[in-house]
C-alpha positions in Angstrom: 17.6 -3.9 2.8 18.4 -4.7 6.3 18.3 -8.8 7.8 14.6 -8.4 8.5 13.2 -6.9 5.2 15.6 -9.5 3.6 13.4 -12.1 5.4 10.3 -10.2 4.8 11.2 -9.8 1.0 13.1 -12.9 -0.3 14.6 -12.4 -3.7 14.2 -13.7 -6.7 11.0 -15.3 -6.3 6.6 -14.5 -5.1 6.6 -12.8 -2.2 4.5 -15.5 0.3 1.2 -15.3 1.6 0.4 -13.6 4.5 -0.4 -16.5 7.1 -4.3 -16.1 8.1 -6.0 -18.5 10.4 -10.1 -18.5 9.6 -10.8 -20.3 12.7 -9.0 -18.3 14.6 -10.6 -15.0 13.2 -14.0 -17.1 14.0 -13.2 -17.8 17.1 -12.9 -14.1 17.7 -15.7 -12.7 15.8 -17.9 -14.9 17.7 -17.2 -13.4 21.4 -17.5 -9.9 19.8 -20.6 -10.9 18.1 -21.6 -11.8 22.1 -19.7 -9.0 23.2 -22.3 -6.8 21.2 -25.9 -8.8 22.6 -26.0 -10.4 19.0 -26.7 -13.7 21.0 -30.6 -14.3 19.7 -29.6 -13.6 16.0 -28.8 -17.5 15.2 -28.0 -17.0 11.8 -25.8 -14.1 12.1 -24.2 -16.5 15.2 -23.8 -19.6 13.0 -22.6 -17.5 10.1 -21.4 -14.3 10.3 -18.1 -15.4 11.9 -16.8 -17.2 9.0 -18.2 -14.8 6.6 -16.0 -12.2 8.3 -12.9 -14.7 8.6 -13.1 -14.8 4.4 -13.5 -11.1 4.4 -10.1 -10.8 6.2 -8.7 -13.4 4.2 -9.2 -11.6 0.8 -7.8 -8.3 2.6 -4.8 -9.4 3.5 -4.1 -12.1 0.5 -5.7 -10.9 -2.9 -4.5 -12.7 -5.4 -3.6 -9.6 -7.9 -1.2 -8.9 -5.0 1.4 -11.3 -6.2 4.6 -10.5 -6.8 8.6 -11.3 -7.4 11.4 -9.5 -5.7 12.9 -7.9 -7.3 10.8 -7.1 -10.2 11.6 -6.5 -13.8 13.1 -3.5 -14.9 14.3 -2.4 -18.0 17.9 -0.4 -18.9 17.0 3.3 -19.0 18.5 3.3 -22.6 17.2 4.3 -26.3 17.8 2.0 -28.8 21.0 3.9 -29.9 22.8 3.4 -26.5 21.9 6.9 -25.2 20.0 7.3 -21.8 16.3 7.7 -21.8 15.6 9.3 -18.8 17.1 11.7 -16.5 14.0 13.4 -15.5 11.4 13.1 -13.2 8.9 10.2 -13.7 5.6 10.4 -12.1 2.5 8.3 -11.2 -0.5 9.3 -9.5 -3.7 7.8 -8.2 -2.8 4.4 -7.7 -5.1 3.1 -5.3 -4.5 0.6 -2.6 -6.6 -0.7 0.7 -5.1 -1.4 4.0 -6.5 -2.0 7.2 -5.9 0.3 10.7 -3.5 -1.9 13.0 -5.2 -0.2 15.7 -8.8 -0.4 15.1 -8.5 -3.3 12.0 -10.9 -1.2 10.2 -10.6 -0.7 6.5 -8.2 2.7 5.3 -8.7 2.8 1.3 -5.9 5.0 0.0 -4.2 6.4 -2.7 -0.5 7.1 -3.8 1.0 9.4 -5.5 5.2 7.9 -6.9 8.1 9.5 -8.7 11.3 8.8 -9.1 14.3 9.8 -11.2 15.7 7.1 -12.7 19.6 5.9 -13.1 20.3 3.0 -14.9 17.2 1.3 -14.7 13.3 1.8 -15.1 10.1 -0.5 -14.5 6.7 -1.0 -15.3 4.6 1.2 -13.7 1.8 -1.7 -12.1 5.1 -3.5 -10.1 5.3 -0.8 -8.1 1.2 -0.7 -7.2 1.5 -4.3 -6.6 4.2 -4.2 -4.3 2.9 -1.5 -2.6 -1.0 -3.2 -2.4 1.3 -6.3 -0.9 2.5 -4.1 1.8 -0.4 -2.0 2.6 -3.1 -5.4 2.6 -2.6 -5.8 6.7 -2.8 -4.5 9.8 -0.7 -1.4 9.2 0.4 2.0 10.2 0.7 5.1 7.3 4.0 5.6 8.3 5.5 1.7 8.5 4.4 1.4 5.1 5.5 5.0 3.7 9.1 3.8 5.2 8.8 -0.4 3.4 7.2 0.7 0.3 10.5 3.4 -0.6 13.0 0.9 1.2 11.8 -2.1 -1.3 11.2 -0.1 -4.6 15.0 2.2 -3.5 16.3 -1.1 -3.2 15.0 -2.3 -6.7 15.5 0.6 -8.9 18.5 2.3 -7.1 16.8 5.8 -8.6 18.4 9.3 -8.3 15.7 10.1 -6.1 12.7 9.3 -5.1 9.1 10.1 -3.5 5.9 8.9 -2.3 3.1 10.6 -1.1 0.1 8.1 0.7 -3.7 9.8 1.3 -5.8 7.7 3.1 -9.2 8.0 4.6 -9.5 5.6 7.3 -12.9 4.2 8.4 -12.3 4.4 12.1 -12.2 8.0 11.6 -15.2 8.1 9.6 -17.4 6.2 12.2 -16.3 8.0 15.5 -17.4 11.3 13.8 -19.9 12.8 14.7 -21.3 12.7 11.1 -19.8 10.9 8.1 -16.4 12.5 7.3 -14.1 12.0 4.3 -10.4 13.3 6.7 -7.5 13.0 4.9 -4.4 11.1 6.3 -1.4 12.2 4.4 2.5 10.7 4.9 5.4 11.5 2.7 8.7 10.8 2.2 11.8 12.4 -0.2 15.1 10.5 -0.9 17.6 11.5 -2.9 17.3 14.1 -5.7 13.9 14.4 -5.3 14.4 16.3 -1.5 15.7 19.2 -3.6 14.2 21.5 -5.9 13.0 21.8 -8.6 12.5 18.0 -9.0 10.6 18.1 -5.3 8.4 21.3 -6.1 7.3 19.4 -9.4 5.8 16.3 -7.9 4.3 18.2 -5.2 2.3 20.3 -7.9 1.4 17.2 -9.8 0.4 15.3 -6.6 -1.3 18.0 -5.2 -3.2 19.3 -7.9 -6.6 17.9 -7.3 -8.4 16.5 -4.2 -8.3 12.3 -4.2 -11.7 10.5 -4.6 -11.4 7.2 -2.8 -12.9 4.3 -4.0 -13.1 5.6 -7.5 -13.1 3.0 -10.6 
């Protein structure tokens, strides 16, 4: 990692907190709140602005978010001392929320990971939390396409690896002229996995059926 996603990302303990101020978010949502001729509402006034301050505050810091740097991973070994894995690994449709640095609108996404492993492997939810850590603020697709391989690269040391983001952003969806569902897709290949066949593969399995966002 460099110096600043060592700061960013101390090891060997929980990432921190994202600092949030709800009086400052107040603050703010009351002039829009003006801004918008929302002035005779007095209960949207005296309440809304905190209501929205919380909202923010469970974005950016929700509490199934937490997690230690660097995770646990396991030797890619069989019981017998042989290796496990020197394949491609996949998982798909792990979904994640951020929010548009630009507009602070809600983006709800989903990823699409592989990686071929060396010495080590990992639990599959380490990598969705780390990633949800990263995407749960202001953000840009392609800041946190380049953190979230940087941090899990830097955990697993893989052969290769890949991560695909779609994302339907909600800034897009309300300046259209009627409800959209546009796709924002980023991607990124390191290693192995920017060759064939291992890169061909993932893009099949990725690929292979349209994301529905917000799905449980």
């Amino acid at each position: 990692m460099s110096t600043n996603e060592e700061k960013l990302f101390p090891t060997g303990k929980l990432l921190p907190p994202k600092p949030v101020s709800l009086e400052q978010i107040e603050d703010g949502v009351r002039k829009i709140l003006l801004g918008l001729g929302q002035s005779h509402k007095q209960e949207v006034m005296d309440n809304t602005p905190r209501r929205v301050a919380e909202m923010y505050q469970d974005i950016i810091n929700a509490p199934f978010c937490d997690i230690e740097i660097p995770w646990k991973c396991f030797p890619n070994l069989d019981t017998d001392g042989t290796k496990l894995m020197d394949d491609l690994i996949v998982v798909t449709d792990c979904h994640y929320v951020s929010l548009c640095e630009h507009h602070l609108a809600p983006a709800l996404g989903i990823a699409h990971f592989a990686y071929v492993p060396d010495e080590k492997i990992t639990g599959y939810s380490k990598i969705k939390k780390g990633l949800n850590y990263l995407a749960r603020q202001p953000q840009l697709n392609e800041r946190l396409l380049k953190h979230a391989l940087d941090v899990v690269e830097s955990v697993l040391q893989p052969k290769g690896l890949a991560l695909i983001l779609q994302s339907t952003h909600t800034c897009l969806i309300c300046k259209s002229n009627a409800p959209a569902q546009e796709i924002v897709t980023v991607q990124g290949f390191r290693g192995c996995l920017k060759e064939d066949p291992f890169r061909r593969e993932f893009l099949a399995t990725a690929y292979g059926k349209r994301p529905v966002f917000g799905a449980v």
